[in-house]
N, C-alpha and C positions, 0 to 999 in steps of 0.2 A: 357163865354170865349171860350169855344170849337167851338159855333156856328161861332164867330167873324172867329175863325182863319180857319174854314173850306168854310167861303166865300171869305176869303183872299188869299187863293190858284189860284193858275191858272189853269183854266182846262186845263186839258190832250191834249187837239186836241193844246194849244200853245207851244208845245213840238217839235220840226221840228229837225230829226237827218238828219245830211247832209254828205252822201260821196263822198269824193272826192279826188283830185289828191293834196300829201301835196305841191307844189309849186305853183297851181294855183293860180296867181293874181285876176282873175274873180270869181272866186270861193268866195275866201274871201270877195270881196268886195259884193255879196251876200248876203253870210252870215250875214253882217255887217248891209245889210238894215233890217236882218229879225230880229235883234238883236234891231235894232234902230226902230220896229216897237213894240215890247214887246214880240215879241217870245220868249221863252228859245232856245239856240241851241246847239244840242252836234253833234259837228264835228268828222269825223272820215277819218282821214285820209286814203285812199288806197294805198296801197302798190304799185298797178301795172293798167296797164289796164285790163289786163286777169279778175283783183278781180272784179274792176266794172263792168265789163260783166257779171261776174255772178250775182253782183247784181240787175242791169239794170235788166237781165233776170227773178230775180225770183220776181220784180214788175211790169212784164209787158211792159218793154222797148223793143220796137223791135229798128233794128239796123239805120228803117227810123225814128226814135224817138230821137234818141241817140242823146247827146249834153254834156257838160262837167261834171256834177254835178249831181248827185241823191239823190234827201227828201224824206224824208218819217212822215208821220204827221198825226194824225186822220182817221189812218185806208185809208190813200188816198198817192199814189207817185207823187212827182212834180218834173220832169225832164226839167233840163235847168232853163235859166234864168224870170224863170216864176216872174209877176210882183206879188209884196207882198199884193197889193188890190186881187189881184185874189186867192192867198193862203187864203188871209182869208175871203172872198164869200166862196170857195167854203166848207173851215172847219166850218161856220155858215150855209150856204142854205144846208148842206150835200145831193148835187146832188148822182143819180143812175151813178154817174161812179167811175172808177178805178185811177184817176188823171187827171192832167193838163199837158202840155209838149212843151215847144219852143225848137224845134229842131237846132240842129245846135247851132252855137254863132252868132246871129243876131247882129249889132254891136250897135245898140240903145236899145238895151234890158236893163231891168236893172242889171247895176255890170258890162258892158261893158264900159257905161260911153263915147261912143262916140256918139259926137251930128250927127248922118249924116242923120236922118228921113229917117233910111233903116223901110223899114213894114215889117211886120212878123206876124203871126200868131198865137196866141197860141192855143192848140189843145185840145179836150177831148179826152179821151181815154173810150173807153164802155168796161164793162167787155167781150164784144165777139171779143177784139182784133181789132176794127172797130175806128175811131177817126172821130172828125166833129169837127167844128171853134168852141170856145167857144167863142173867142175875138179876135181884128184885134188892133194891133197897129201900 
């Protein structure tokens, strides 16, 4: 019985805490795909911009980085409307970097929800503060 229920669990890397701005409609909608993919996710509301800066700050978000929202998941930060196949690549291939990150609000990202086949990039972050293309959408 003990064994049953300790493979019943979800491992810890499908844990995704998301901060963010409480009125954000993009944000939520988010949320919602990561929730609709088996994520667990604990939201946490920001008070302010100021709070998220400092958040951003202490995972590595520089300010050319910066986009609505900040996850945090498996020891990795996914800033912006990072697509949910790419959360979880990169919580299973556990690459050598620091996160994933689509800058800005791309307006075909996911959780923007407009069809306009804007492309955008999503980025890796290296621990030396350095990024390269992970993905091209």
């Amino acid at each position: 019985m003990i064994v049953a229920l300790l493979t019943a669990a979800a491992p810890p890397a499908s844990v995704v805490t998301v901060y963010k701005d409480p009125s954000c409609g993009c944000c939520r909608k988010w949320v919602s795909l990561l929730a609709a993919n088996g994520f667990q996710v604990d939201t946490v509301n920001v008070p302010n911009p100021d709070a998220l800066a400092v958040i951003e700050r202490d995972h590595g978000i520089t300010p050319r980085l910066k986009a609505c929202h900040t996850a945090v998941a498996g020891g990795y930060v996914f800033e912006g409307h990072v697509p949910v196949e790419l959360v979880q690549r990169v919580l299973k291939e556990r690459p050598a970097i620091v996160g994933l990150a689509v800058p800005g609000m791309p307006s075909s990202a996911p959780g923007m929800d407009m069809p306009t086949g804007e492309h955008y990039d999503v980025l890796a972050i290296h621990k030396d503060g350095t990024t390269t293309v992970y993905a091209s959408r």
